[in-house]
C-alpha positions in Angstrom: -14.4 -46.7 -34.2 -14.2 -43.8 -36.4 -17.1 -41.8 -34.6 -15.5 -42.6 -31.3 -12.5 -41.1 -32.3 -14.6 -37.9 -33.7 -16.2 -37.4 -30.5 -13.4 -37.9 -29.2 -11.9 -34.7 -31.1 -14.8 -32.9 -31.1 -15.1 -33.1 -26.8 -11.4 -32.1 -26.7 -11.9 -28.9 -29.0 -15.2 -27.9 -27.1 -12.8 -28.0 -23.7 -9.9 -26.1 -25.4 -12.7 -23.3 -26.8 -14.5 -23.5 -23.5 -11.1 -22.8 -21.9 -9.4 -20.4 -24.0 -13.2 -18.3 -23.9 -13.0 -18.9 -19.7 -9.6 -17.2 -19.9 -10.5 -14.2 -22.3 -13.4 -13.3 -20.1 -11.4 -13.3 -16.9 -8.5 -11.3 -18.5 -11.6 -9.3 -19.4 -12.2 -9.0 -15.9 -9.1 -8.2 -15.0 -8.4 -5.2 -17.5 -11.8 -3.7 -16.5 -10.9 -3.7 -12.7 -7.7 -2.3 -13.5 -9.2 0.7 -15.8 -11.6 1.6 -12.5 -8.6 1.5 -10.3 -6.8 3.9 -11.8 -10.2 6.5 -11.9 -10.7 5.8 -8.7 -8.2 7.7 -6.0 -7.3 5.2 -2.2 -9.5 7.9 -0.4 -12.2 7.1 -3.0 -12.3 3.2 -2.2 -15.6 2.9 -0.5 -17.2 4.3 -3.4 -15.0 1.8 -5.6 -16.4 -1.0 -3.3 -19.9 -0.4 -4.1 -19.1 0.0 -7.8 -17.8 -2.7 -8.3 -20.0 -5.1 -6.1 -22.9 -3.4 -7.6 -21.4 -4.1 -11.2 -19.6 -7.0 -11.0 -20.8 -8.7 -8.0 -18.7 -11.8 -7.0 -17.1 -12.2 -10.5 -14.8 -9.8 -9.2 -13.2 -11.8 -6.6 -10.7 -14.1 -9.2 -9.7 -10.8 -11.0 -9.2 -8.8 -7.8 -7.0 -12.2 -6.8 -4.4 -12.0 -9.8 -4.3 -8.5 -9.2 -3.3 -8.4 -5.5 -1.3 -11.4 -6.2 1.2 -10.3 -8.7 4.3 -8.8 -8.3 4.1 -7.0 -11.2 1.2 -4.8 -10.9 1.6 -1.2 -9.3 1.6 -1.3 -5.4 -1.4 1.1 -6.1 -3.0 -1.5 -7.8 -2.1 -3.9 -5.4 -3.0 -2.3 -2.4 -6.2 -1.4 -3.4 -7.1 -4.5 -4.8 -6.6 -6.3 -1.5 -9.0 -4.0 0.2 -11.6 -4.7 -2.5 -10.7 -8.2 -2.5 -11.0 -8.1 1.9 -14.6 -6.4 1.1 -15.8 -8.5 -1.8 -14.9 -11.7 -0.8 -15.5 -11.2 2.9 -13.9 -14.0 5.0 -13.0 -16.5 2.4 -10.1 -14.1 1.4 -7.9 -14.6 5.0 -6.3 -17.5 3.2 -4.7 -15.1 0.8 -4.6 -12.0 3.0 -2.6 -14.5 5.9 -0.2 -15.3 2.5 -0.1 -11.7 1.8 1.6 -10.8 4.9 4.8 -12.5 3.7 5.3 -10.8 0.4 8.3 -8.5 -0.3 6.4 -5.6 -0.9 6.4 -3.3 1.7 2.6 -1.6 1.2 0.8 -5.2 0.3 2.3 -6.8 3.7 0.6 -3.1 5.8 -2.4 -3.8 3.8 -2.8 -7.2 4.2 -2.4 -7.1 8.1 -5.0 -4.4 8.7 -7.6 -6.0 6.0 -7.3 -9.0 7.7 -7.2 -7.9 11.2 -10.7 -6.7 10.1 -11.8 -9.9 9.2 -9.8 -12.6 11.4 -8.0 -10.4 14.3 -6.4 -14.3 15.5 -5.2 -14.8 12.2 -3.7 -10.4 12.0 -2.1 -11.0 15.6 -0.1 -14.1 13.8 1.0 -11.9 11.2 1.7 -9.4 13.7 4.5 -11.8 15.6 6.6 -12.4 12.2 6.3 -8.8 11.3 7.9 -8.1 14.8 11.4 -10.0 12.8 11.0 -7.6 9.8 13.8 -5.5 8.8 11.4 -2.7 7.6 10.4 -0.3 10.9 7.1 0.3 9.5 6.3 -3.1 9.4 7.5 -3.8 13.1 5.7 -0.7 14.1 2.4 -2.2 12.3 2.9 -5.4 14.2 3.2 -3.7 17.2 0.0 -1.5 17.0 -1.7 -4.9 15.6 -0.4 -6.6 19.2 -1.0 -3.7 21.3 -4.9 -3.2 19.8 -5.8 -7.2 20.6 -3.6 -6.6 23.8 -1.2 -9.3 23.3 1.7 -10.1 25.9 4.0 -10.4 23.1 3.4 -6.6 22.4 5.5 -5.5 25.1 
């Protein structure tokens, strides 16, 4: 009974370590994506994209995720982390790109729609119809061009 329990113990504390280690590494992650953000300039970002495939390959994805994700990174940060993330994890990022289109943030909804217009026009011209309802002009005018470039009847 007594080395059931231990085991018992023991597996829990090896799941907690393996955890807490998990989540040091990705914060890792995270902090190191951010630091070549910031060298990097937005007309530099096809030289970012090779970097950091070349160096971090698909481990990038989750941290370019919680970056482009939350609302309290830089738009900067955010903006260009979607376009990394639209790059580096190729089409199974429309989920979030499609999710993206809804935030607040003015810069992360223009740069969702034209990453993912690049990677799913179908799921961009969607976007593209509840931007048209957007109180921001920039945005309507982006769902407009979006409409207009897939030649949508809606556009008109």
């Amino acid at each position: 009974m007594m080395k059931k329990k231990t085991l018992g113990i023991l597996g829990t504390l090896f799941i907690v370590l393996t955890a807490t280690a998990n989540a040091a590494i990705q914060q890792s992650n995270v902090d190191q994506i951010r630091r070549r953000l910031l060298r990097h300039s937005d007309r530099d970002l096809s030289k970012l994209i090779s970097e950091v495939r070349i160096q971090m390959g698909e481990s990038a994805y989750d941290p370019l995720l919680k970056i482009a994700t939350s609302p309290d990174e830089t738009e900067r940060n955010r903006y260009m982390a979607i376009s990394l993330l639209s790059e580096i994890g190729g089409k199974k990022s429309i989920p979030v790109l499609t999710r993206l289109t809804l935030d607040p943030s003015i810069l992360t909804k223009l740069s969702s729609i034209r990453n993912l217009e690049k990677l799913d026009p179908e799921a961009a011209l969607r976007a593209a119809a509840r931007f048209r309802k957007d109180p921001t002009l920039i945005v309507r005018l982006e769902g407009l061009r979006v409409m207009r470039k897939s030649k949508s009847p809606t556009a008109e």
